[in-house]
N, C-alpha and C positions, 0 to 999 in steps of 0.2 A: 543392177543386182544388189538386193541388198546384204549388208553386211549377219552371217549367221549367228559368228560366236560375240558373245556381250562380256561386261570387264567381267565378271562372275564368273566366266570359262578362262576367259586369258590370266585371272589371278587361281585358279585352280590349277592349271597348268604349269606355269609361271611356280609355285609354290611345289607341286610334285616334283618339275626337273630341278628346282632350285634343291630340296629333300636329298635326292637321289646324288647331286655334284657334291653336297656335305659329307655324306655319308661313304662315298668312292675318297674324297680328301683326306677325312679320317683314319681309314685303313689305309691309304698309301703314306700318311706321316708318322702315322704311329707302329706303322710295320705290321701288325696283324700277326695271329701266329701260327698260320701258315708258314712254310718256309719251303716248300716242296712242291712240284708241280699236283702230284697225290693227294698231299694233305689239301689243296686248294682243292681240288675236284673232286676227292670221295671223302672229305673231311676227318681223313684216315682210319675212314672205317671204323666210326665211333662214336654215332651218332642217336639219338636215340629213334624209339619208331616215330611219333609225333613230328616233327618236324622233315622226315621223309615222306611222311603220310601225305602231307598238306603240300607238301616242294613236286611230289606226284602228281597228287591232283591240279594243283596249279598249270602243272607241264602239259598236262592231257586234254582241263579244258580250256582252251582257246577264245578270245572274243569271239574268233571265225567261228568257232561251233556252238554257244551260247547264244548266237543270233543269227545263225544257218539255221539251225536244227528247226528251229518255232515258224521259220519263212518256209523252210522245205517240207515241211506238216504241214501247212496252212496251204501251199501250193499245188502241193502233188498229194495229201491225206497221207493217214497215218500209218501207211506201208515203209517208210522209211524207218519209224519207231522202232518197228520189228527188233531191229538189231542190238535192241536194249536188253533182251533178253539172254541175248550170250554171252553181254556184257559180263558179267558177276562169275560164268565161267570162266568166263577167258579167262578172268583176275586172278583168279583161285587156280588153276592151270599155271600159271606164269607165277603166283608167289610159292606155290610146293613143289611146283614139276623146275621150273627154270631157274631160277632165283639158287635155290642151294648149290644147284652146279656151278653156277654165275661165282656165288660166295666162296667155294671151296676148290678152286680153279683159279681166285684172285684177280677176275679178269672183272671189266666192268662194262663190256657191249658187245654183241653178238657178233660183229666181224671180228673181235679178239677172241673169241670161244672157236669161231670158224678157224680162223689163222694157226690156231695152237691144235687141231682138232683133225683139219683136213691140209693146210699150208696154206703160204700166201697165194698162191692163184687161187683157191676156191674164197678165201677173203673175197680177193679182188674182183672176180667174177660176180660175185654174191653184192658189193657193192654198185656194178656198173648196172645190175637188173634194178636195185633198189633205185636208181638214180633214173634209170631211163621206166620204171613207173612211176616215177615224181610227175 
C-alpha cells in the first residue's frame, strides 16, 4: 500500500497542531482575561455580532456536512436539498422567537431554559430523548 499523505500534508499538519500548542501556551502563561467559568464560555456577554456570526457558523457547518451534503445529492438527487429552504426560517424563528428569551432569562442552552421553566426532571428527561436520538 502506498503511502497517501507526502511532506506537504505532514508539514501542513505538523505546522496547524504546532499553531494551535502556541496559542493554548499563550493563554495558559499569560493568564488570559477570563477569570470565571462564564466569562470563558459566553465571553461575559459582551461580544460583538461578528465574531458570534462566524463562531455560529463555524459550529453548524461541519467537514461532515460540507462533504455529505454534495455525496448525498449526487447519490440519492436533490430531494435532500429540499431542507435548505426552511433553513433561513428556522434561523430567523430561533434569533427573534428564542434567542431573547435565551438572553433575558440569562440562561445559555435549552436544558437550562427547560430546568428553570418546567424542573430538573423535564431537563433531564428532555436530555436522555436528545441522547438516545443521537
Amino acid at each position: 500500500m502506498s503511502n497517501l499523505l507526502g511532506i506537504t500534508d505532514y508539514l501542513v499538519i505538523g505546522g496547524m497542531l504546532s499553531v494551535s500548542a502556541m496559542v493554548g501556551l499563550y493563554f495558559r502563561f499569560t493568564g488570559g482575561r477570563q477569570k470565571t467559568t462564564q466569562e470563558f464560555l459566553m465571553a461575559g456577554r459582551d461580544m460583538h455580532i461578528g465574531p458570534v456570526a462566524f463562531s455560529l457558523m463555524a459550529t453548524y457547518m461541519s467537514a461532515i456536512s460540507v462533504l455529505g451534503m454534495p455525496a448525498e445529492t449526487y447519490l440519492y438527487g436533490t430531494q435532500f436539498v429540499t431542507w435548505m429552504i426552511g433553513m433561513p426560517f428556522g434561523g430567523l424563528i430561533a434569533a427573534y422567537g428564542f434567542l431573547p428569551v435565551f438572553f433575558d432569562m440569562d440562561v445559555s442552552t435549552a436544558y437550562e431554559y427547560l430546568e428553570r421553566r418546567f424542573g430538573k426532571t423535564t431537563r433531564t428527561v428532555a436530555a436522555m430523548f436528545f441522547t438516545l436520538q443521537m
